[in-house]
BALOBA-1460 file (C-alpha; in Angstrom, 3 decimals):
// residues 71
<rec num="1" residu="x" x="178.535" y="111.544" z="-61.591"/>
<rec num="2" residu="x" x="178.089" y="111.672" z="-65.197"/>
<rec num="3" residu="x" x="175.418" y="110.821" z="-66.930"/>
<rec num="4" residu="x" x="175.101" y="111.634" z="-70.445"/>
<rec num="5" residu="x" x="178.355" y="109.540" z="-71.397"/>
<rec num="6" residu="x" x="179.941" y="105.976" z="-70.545"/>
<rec num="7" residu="x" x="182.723" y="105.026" z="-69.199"/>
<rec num="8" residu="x" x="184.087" y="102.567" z="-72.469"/>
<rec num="9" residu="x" x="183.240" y="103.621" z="-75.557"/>
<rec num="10" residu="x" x="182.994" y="105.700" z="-78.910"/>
<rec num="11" residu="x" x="180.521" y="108.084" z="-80.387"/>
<rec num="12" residu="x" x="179.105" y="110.975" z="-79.021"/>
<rec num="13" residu="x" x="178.153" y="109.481" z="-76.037"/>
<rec num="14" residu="x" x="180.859" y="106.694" z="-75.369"/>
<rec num="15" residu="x" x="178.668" y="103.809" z="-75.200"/>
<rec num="16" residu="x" x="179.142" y="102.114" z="-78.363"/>
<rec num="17" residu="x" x="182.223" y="99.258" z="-79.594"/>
<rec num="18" residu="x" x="183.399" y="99.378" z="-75.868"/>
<rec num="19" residu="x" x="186.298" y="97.095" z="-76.743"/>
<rec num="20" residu="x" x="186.832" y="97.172" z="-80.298"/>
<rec num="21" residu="x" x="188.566" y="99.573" z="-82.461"/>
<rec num="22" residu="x" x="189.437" y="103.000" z="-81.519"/>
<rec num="23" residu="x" x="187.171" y="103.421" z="-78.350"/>
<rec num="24" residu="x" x="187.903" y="105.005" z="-75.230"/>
<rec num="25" residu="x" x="188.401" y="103.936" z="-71.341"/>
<rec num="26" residu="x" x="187.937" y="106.554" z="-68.809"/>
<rec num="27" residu="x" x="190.479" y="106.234" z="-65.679"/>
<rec num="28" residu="x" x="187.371" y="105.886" z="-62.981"/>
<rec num="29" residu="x" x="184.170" y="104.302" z="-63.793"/>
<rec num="30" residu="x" x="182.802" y="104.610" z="-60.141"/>
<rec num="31" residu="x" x="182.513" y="108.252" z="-62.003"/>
<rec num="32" residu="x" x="180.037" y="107.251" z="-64.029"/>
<rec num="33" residu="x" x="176.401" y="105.926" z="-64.295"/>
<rec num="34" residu="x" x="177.187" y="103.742" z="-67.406"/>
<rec num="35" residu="x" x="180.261" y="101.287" z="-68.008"/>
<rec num="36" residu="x" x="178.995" y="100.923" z="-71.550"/>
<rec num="37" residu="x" x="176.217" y="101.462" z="-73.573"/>
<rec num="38" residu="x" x="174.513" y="98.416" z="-72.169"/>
<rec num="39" residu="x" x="175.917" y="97.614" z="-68.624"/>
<rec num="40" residu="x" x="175.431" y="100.034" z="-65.518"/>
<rec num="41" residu="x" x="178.706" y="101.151" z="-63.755"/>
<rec num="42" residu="x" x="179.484" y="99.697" z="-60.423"/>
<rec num="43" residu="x" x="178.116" y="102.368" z="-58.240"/>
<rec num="44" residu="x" x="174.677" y="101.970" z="-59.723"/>
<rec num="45" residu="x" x="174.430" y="97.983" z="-58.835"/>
<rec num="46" residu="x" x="176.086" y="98.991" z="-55.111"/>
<rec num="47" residu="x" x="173.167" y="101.646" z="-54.997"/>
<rec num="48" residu="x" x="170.564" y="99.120" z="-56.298"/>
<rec num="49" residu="x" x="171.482" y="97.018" z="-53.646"/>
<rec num="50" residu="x" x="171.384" y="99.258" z="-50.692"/>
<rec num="51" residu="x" x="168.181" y="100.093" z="-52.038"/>
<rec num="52" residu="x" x="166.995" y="96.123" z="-52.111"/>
<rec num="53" residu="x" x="168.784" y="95.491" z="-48.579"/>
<rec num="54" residu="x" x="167.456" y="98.468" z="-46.539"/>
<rec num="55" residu="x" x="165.063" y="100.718" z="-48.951"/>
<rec num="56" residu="x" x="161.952" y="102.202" z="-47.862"/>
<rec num="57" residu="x" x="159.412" y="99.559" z="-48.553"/>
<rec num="58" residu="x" x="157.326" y="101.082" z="-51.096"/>
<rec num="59" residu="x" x="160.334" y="100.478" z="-53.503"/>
<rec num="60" residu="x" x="160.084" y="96.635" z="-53.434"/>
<rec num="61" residu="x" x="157.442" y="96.053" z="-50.608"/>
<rec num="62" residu="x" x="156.001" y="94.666" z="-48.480"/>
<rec num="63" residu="x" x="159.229" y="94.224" z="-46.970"/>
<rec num="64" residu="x" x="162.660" y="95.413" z="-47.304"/>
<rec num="65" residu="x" x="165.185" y="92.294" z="-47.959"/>
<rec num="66" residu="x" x="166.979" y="93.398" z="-44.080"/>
<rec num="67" residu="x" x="163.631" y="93.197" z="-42.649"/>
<rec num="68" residu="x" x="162.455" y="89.979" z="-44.594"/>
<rec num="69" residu="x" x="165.930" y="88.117" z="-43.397"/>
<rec num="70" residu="x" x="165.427" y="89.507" z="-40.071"/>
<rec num="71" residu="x" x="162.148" y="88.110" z="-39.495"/>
């Protein structure tokens, strides 16, 4: 995955004028930890989630959401 530049973008690290003049669009964002230089790429929120749904509970405890739903 990289990391150190987004997916839409200019500058040295792709994450500014996403959009506007002269930027660039890579061909797979799931590639990548940013979209922008503002909004997390999909994989990150699909991660996030699986970490809400069925995390280990110290991450947003008591309960996972799974076992709160469950319950």
């Amino acid at each position: 995955m990289e990391i150190k530049v987004a997916c839409c973008g200019a500058g040295p690290y792709g994450g500014s004028k996403c959009g506007l003049n002269k930027f660039e669009l890579c061909d797979n964002a799931s590639e990548y930890l940013f979209f922008d230089g503002t909004h997390p790429a999909d994989e990150v929120h699909n991660q996030f989630a699986k970490l809400l749904w069925s995390g280990n509970p110290d991450v947003g405890g008591p309960y996972n959401l799974k076992t709160l739903f469950e319950e």
